[in-house]
PyMOL Python script that loads the backbone (N, CA, C, O; Angstrom):
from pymol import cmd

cmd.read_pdbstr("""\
ATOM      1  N   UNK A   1     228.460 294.584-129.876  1.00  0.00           N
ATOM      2  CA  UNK A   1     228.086 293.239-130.239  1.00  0.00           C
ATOM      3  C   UNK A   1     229.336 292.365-130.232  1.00  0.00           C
ATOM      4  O   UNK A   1     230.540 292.574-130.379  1.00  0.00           O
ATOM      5  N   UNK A   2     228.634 291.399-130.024  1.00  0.00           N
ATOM      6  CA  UNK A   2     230.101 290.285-129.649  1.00  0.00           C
ATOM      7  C   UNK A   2     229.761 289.066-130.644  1.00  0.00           C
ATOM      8  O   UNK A   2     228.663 288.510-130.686  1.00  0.00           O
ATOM      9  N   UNK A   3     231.261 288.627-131.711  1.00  0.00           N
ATOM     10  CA  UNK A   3     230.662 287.752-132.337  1.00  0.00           C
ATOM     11  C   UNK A   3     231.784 286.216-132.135  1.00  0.00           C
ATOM     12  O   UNK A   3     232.973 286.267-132.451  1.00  0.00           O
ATOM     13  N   UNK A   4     231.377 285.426-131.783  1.00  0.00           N
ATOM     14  CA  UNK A   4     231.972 284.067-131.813  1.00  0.00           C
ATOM     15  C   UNK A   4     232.022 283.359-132.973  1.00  0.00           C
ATOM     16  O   UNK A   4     230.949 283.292-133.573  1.00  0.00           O
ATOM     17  N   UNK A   5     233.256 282.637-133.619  1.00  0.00           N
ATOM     18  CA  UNK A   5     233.016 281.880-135.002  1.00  0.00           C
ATOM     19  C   UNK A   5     233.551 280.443-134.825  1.00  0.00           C
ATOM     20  O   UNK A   5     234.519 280.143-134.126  1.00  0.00           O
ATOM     21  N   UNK A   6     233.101 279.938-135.256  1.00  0.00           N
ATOM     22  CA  UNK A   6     233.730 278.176-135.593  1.00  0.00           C
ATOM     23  C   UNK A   6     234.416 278.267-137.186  1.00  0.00           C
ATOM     24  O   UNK A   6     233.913 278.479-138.290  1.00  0.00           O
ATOM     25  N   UNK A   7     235.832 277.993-136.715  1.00  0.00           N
ATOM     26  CA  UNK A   7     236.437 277.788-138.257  1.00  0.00           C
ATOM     27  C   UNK A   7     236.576 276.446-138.476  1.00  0.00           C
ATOM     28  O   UNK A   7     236.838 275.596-137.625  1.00  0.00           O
ATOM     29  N   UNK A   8     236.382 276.276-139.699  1.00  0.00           N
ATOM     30  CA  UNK A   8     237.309 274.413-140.203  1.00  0.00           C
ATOM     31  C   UNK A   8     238.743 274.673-140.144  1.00  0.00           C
ATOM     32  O   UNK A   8     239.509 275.612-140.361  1.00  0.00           O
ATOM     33  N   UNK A   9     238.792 273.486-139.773  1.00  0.00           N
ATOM     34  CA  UNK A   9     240.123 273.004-140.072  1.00  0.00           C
ATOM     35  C   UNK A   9     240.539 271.552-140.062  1.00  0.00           C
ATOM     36  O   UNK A   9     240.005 270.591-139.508  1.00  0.00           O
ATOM     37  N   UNK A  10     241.599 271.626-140.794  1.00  0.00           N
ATOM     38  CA  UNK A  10     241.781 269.514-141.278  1.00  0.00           C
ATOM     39  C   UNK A  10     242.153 268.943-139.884  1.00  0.00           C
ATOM     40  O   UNK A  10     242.551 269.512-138.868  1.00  0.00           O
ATOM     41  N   UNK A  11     241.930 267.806-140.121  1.00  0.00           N
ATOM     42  CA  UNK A  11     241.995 266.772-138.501  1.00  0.00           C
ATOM     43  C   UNK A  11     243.664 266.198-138.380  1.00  0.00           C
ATOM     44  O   UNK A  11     243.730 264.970-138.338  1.00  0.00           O
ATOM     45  N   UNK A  12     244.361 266.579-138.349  1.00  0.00           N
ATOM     46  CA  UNK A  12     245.942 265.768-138.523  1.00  0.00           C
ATOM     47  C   UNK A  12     246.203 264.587-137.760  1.00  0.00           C
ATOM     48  O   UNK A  12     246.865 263.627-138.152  1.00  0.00           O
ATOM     49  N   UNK A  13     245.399 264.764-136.153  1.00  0.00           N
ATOM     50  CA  UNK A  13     245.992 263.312-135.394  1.00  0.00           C
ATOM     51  C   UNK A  13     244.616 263.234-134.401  1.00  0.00           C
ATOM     52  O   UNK A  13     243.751 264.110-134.415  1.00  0.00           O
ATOM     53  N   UNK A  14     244.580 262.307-133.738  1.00  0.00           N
ATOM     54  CA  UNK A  14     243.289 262.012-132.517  1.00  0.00           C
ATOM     55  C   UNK A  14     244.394 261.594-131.684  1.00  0.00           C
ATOM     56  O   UNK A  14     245.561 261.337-131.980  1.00  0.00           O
ATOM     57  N   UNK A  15     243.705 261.579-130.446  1.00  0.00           N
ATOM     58  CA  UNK A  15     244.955 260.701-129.463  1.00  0.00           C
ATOM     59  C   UNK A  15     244.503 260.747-128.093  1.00  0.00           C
ATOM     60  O   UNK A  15     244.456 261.884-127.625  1.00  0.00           O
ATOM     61  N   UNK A  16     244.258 260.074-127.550  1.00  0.00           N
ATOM     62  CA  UNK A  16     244.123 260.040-125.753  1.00  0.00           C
ATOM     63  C   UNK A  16     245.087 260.901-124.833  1.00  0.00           C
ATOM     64  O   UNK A  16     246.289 260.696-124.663  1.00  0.00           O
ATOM     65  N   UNK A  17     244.521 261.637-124.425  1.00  0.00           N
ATOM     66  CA  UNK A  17     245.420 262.521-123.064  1.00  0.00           C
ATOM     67  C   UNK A  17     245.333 262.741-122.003  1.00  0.00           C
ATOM     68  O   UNK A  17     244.911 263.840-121.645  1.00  0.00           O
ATOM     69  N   UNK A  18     245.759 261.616-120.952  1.00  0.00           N
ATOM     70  CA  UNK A  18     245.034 261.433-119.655  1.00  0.00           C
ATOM     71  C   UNK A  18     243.672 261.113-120.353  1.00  0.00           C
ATOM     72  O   UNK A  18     243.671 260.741-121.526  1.00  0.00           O
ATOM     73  N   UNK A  19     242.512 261.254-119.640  1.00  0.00           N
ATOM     74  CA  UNK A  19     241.427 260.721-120.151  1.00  0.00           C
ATOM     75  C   UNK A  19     240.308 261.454-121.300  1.00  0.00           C
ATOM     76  O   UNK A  19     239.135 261.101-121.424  1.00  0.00           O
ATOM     77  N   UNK A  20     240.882 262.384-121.969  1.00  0.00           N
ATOM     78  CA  UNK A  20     240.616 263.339-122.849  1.00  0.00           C
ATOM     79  C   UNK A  20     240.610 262.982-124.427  1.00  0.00           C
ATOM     80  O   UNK A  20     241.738 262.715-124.841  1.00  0.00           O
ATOM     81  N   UNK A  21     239.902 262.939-125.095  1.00  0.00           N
ATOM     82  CA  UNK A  21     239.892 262.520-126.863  1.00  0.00           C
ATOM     83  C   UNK A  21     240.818 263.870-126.944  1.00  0.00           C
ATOM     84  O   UNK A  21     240.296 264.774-126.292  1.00  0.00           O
ATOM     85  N   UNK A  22     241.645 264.126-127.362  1.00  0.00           N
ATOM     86  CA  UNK A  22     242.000 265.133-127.598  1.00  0.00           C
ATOM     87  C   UNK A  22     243.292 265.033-129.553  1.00  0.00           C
ATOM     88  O   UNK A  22     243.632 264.055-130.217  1.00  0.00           O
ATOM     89  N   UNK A  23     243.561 266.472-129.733  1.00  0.00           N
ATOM     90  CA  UNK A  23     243.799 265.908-131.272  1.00  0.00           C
ATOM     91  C   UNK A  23     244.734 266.851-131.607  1.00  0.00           C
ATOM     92  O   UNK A  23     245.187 267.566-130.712  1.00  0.00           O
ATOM     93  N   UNK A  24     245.212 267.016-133.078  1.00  0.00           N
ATOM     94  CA  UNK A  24     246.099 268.413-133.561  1.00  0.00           C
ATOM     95  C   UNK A  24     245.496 268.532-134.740  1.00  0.00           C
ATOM     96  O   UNK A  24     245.299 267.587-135.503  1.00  0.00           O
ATOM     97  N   UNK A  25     245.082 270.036-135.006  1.00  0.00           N
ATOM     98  CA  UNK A  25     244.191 270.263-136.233  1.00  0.00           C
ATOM     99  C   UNK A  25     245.589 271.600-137.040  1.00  0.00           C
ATOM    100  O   UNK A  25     246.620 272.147-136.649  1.00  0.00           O
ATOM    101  N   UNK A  26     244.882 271.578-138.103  1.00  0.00           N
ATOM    102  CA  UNK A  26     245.725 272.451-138.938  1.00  0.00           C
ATOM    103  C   UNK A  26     244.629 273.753-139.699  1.00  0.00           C
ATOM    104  O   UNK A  26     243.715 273.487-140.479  1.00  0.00           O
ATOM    105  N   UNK A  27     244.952 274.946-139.305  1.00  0.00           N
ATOM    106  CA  UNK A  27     244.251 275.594-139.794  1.00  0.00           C
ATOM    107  C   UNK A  27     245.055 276.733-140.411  1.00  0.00           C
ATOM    108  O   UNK A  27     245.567 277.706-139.858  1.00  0.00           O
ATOM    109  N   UNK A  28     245.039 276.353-141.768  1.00  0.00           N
ATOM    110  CA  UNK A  28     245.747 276.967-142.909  1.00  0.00           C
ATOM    111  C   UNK A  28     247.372 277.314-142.115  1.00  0.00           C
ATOM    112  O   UNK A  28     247.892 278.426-142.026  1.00  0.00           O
ATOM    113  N   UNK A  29     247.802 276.305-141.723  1.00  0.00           N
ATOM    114  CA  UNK A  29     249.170 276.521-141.383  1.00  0.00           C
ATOM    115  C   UNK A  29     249.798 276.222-139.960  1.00  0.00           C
ATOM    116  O   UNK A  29     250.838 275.679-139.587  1.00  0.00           O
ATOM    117  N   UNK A  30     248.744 276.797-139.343  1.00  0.00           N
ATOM    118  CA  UNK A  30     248.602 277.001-137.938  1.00  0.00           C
ATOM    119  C   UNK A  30     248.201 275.710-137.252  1.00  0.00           C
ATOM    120  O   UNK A  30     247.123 275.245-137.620  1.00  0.00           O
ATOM    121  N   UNK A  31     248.817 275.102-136.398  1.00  0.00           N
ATOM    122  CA  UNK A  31     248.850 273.337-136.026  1.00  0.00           C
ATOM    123  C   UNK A  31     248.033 273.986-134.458  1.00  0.00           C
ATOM    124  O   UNK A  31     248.631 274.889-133.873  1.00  0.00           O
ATOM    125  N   UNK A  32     246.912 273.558-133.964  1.00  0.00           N
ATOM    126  CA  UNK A  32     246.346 273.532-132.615  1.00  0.00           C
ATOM    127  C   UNK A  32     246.620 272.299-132.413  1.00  0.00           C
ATOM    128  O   UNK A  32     247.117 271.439-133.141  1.00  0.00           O
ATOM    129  N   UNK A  33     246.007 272.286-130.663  1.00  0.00           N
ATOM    130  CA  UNK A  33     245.634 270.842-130.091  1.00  0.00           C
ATOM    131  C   UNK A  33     244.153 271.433-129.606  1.00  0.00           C
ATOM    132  O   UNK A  33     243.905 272.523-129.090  1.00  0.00           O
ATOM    133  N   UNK A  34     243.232 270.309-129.959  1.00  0.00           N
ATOM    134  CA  UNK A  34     241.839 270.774-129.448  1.00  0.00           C
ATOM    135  C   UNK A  34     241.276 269.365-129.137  1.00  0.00           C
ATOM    136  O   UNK A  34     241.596 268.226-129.477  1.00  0.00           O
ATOM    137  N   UNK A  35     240.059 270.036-128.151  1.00  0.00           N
ATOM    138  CA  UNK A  35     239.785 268.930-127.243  1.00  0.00           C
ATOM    139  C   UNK A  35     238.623 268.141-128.895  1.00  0.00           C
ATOM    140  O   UNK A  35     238.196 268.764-129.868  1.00  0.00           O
ATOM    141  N   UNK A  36     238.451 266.482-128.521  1.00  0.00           N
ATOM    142  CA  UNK A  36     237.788 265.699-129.826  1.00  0.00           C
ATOM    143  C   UNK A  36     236.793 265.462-128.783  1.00  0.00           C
ATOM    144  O   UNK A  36     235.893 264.879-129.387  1.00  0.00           O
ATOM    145  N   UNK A  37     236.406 265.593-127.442  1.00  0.00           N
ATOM    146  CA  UNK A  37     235.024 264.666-126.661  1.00  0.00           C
ATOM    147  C   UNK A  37     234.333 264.671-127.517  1.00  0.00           C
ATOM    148  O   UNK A  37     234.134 263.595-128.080  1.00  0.00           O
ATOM    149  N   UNK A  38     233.571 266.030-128.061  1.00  0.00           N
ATOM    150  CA  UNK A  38     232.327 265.886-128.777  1.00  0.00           C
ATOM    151  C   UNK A  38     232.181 264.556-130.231  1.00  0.00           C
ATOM    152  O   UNK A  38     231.308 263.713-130.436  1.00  0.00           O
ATOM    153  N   UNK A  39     233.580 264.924-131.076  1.00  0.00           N
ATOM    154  CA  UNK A  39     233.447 264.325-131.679  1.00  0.00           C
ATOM    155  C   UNK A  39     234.397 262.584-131.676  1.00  0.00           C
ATOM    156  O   UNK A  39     235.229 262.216-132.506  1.00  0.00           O
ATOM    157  N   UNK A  40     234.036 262.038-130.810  1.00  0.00           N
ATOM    158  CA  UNK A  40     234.745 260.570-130.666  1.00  0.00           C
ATOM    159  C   UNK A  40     235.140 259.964-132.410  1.00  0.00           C
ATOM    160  O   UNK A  40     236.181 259.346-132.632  1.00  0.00           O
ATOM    161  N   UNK A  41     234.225 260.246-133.387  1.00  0.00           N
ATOM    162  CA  UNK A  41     234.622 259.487-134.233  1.00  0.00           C
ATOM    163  C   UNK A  41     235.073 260.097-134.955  1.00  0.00           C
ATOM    164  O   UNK A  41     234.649 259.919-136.097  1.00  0.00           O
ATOM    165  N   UNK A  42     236.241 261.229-134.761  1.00  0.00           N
ATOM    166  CA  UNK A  42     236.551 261.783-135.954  1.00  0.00           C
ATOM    167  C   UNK A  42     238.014 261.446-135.767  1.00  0.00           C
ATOM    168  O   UNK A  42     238.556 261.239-134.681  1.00  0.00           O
ATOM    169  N   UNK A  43     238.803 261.407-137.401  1.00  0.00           N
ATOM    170  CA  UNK A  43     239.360 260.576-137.739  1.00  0.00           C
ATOM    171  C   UNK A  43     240.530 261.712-138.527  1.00  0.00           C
ATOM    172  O   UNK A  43     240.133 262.791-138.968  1.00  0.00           O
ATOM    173  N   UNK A  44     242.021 261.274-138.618  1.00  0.00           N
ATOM    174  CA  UNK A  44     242.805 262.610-139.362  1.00  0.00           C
ATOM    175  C   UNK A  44     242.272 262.189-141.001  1.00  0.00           C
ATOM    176  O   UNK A  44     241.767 261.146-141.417  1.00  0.00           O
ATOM    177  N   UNK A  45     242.627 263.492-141.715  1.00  0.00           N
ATOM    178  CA  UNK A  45     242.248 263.466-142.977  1.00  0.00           C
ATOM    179  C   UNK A  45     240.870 264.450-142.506  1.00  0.00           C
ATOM    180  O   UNK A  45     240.849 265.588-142.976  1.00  0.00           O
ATOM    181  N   UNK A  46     239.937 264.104-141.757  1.00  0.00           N
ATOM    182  CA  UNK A  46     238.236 264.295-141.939  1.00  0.00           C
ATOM    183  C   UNK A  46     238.877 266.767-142.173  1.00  0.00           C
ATOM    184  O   UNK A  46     239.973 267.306-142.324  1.00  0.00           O
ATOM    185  N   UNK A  47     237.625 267.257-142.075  1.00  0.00           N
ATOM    186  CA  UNK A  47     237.776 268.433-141.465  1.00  0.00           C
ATOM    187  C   UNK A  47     236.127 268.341-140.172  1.00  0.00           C
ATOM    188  O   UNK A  47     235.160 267.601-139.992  1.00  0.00           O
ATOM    189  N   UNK A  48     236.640 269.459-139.655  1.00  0.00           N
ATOM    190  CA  UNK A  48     236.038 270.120-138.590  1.00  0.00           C
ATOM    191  C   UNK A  48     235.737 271.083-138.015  1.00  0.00           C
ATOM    192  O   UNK A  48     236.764 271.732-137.820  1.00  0.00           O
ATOM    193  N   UNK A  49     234.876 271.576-137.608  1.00  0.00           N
ATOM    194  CA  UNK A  49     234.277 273.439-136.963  1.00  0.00           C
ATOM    195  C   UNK A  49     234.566 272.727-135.858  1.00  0.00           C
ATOM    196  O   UNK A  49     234.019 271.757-135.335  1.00  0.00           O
ATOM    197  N   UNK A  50     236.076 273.744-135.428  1.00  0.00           N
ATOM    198  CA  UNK A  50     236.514 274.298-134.254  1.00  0.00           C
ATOM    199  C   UNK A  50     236.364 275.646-133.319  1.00  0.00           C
ATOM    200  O   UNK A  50     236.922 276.654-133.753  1.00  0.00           O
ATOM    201  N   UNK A  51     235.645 275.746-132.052  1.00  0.00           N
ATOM    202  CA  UNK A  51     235.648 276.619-131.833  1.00  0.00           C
ATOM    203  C   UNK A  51     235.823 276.817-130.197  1.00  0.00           C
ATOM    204  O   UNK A  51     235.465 275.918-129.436  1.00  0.00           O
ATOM    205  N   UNK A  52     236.231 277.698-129.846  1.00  0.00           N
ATOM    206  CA  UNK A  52     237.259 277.905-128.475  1.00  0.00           C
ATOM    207  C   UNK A  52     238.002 276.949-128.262  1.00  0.00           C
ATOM    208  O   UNK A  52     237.918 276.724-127.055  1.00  0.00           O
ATOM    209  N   UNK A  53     238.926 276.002-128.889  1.00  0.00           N
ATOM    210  CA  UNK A  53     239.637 275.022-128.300  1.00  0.00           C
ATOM    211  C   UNK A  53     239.182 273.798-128.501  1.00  0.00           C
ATOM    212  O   UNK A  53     239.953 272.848-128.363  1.00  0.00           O
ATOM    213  N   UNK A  54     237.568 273.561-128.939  1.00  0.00           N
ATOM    214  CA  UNK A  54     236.537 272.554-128.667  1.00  0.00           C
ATOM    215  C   UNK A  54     236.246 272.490-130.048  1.00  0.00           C
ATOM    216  O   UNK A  54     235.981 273.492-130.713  1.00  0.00           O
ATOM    217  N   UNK A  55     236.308 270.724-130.740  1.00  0.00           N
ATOM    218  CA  UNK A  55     236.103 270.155-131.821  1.00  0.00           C
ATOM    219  C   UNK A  55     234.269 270.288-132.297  1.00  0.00           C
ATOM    220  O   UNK A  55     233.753 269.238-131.915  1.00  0.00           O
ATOM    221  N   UNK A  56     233.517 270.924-132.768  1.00  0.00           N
ATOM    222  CA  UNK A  56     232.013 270.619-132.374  1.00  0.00           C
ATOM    223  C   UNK A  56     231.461 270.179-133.201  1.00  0.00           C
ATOM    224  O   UNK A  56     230.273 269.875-133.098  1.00  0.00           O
ATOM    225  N   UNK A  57     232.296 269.979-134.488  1.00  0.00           N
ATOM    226  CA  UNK A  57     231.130 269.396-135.543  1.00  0.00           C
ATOM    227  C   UNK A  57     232.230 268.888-137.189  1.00  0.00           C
ATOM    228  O   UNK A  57     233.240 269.356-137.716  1.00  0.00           O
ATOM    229  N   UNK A  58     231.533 268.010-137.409  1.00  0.00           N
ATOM    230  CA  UNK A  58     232.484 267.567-139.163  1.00  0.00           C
ATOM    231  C   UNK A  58     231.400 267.737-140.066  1.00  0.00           C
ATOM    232  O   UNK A  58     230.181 267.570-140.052  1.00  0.00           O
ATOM    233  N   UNK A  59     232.691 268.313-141.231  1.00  0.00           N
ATOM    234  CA  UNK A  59     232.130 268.844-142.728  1.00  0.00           C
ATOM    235  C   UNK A  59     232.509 268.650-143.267  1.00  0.00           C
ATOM    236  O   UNK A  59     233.658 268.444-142.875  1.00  0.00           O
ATOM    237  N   UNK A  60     232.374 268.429-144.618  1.00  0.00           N
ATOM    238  CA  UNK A  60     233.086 267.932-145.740  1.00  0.00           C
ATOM    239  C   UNK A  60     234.286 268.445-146.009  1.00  0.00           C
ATOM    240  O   UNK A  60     234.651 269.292-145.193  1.00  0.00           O
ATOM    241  N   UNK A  61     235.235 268.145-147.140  1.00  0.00           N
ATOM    242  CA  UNK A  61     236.296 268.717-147.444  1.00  0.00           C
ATOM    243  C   UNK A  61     235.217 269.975-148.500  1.00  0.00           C
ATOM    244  O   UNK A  61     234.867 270.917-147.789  1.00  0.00           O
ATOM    245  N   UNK A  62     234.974 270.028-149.194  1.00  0.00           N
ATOM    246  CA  UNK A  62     234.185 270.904-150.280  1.00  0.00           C
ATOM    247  C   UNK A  62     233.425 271.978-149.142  1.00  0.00           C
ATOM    248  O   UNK A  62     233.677 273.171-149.316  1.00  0.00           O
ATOM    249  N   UNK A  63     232.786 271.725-148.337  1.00  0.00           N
ATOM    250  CA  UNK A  63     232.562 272.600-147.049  1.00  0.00           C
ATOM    251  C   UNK A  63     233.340 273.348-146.474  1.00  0.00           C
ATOM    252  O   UNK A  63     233.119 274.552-146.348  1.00  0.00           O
ATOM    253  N   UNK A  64     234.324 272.788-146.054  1.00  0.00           N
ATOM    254  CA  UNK A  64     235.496 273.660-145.447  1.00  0.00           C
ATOM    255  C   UNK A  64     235.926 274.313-146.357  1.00  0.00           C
ATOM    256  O   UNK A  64     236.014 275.523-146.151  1.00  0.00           O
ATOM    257  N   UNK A  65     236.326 273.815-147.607  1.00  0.00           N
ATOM    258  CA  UNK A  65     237.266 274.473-148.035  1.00  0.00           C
ATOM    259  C   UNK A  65     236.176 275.722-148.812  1.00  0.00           C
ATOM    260  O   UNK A  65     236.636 276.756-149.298  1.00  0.00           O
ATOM    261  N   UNK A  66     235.310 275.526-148.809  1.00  0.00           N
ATOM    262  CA  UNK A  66     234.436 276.852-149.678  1.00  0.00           C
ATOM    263  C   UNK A  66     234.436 277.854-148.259  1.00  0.00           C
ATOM    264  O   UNK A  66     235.051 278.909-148.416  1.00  0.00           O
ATOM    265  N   UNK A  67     233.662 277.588-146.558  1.00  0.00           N
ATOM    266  CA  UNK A  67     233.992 278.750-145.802  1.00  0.00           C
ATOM    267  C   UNK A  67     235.392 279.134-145.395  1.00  0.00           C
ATOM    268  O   UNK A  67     235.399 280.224-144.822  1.00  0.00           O
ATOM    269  N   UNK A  68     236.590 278.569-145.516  1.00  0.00           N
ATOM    270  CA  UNK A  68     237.905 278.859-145.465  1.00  0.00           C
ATOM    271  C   UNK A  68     237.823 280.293-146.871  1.00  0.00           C
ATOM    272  O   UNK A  68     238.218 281.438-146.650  1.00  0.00           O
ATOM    273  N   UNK A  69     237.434 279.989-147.757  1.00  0.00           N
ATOM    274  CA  UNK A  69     237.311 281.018-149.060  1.00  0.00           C
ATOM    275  C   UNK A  69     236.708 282.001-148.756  1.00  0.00           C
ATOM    276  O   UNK A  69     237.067 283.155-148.991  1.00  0.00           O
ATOM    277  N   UNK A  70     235.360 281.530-147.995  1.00  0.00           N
ATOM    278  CA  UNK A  70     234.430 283.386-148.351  1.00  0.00           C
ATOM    279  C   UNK A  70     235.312 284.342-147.175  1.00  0.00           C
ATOM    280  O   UNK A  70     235.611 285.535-147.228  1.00  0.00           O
ATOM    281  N   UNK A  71     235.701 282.929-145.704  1.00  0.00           N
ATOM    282  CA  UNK A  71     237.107 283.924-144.755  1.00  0.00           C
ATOM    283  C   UNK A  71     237.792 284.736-145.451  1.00  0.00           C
ATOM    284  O   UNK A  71     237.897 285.951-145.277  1.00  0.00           O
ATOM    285  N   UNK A  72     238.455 283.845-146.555  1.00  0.00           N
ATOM    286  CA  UNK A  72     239.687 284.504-147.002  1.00  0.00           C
ATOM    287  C   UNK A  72     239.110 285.815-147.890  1.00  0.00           C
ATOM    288  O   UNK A  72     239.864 286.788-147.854  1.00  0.00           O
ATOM    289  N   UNK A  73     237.971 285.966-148.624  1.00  0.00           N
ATOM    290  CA  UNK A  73     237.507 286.881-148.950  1.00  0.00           C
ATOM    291  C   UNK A  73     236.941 288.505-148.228  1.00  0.00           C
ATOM    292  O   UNK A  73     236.910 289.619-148.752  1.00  0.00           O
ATOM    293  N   UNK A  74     236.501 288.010-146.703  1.00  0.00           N
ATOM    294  CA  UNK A  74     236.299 288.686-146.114  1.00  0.00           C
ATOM    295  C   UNK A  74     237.521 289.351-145.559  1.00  0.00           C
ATOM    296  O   UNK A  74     237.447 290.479-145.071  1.00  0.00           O
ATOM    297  N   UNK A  75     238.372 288.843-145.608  1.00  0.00           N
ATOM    298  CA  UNK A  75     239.646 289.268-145.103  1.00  0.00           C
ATOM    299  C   UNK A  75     240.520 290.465-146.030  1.00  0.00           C
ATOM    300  O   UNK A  75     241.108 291.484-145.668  1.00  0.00           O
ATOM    301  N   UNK A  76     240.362 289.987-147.074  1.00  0.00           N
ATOM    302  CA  UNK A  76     240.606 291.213-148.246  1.00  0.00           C
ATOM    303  C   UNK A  76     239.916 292.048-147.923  1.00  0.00           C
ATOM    304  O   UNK A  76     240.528 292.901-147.281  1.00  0.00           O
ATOM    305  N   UNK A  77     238.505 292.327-148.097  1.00  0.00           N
ATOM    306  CA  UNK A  77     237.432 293.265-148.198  1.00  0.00           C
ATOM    307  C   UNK A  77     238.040 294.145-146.917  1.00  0.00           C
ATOM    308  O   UNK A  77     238.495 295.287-146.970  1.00  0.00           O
ATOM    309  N   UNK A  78     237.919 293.317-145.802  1.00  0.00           N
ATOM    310  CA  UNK A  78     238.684 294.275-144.392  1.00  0.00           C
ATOM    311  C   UNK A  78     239.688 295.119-144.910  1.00  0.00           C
ATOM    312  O   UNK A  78     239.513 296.338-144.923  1.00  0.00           O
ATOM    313  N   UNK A  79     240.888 294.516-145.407  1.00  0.00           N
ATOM    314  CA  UNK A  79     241.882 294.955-145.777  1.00  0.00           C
ATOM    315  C   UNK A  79     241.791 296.149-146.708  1.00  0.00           C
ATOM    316  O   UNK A  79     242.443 297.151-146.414  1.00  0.00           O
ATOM    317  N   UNK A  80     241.020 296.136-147.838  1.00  0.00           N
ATOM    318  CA  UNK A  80     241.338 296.976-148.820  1.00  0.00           C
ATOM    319  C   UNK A  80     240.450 298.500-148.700  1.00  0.00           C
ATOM    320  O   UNK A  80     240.396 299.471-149.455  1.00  0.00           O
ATOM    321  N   UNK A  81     239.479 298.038-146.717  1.00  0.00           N
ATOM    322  CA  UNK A  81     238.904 299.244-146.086  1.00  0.00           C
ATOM    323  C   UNK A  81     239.431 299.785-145.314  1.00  0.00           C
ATOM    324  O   UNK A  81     239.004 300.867-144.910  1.00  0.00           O
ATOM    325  N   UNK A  82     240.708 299.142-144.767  1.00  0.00           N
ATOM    326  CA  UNK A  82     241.537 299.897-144.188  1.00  0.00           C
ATOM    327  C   UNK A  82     242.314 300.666-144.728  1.00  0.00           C
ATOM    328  O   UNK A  82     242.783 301.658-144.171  1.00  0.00           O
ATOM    329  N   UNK A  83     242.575 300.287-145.972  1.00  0.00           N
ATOM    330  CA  UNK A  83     243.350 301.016-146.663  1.00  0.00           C
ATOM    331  C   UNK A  83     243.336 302.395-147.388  1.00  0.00           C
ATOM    332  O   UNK A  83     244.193 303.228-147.683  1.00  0.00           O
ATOM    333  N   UNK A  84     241.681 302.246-147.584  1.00  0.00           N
ATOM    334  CA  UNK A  84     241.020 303.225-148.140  1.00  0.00           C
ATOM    335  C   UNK A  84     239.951 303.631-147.354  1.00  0.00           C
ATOM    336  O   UNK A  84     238.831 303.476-147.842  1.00  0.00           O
ATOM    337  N   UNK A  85     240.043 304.113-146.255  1.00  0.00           N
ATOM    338  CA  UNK A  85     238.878 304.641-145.324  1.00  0.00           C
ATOM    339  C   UNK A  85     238.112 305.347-145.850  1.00  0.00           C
ATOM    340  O   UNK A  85     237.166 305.814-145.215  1.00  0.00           O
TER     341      UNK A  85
END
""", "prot")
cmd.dss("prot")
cmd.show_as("cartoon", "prot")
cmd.util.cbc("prot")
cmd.orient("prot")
């Protein structure tokens, strides 16, 4: 099985590139550039579900930041099964 995810992440800049909405997002540290077509009106400050490179949708700050959490939760749980097989 193959699974694809859209993470949030905060909006830092928008900006034209050649003829592209394109932007720099921050995801917990980590600065991308991802394409904005879909979303023309999104704005820095906002957050956003990013996924392959591609901006696809805005969510609240209280949104993001709660699935950024259950991530970060799932990420332990991984962890503390590797540890203890």
């Amino acid at each position: 099985m193959i699974m694809c995810l859209g993470v949030p992440c905060k909006i830092l800049e928008v900006y034209k590139k050649d003829t592209l909405m394109m932007g720099k997002v921050d995801f917990g540290g980590a600065i991308r550039e991802v394409c904005f077509e879909t979303l023309p009106d999104a704005v820095p400050g906002e957050y956003a579900i990013v996924h392959v490179g591609f901006a696809i949708s805005k969510l609240t700050e209280e949104e993001a930041l709660d699935t950024l959490g259950l991530l970060d939760e799932m990420n332990e749980l991984a962890n503390q099964q590797d540890q203890n097989p």
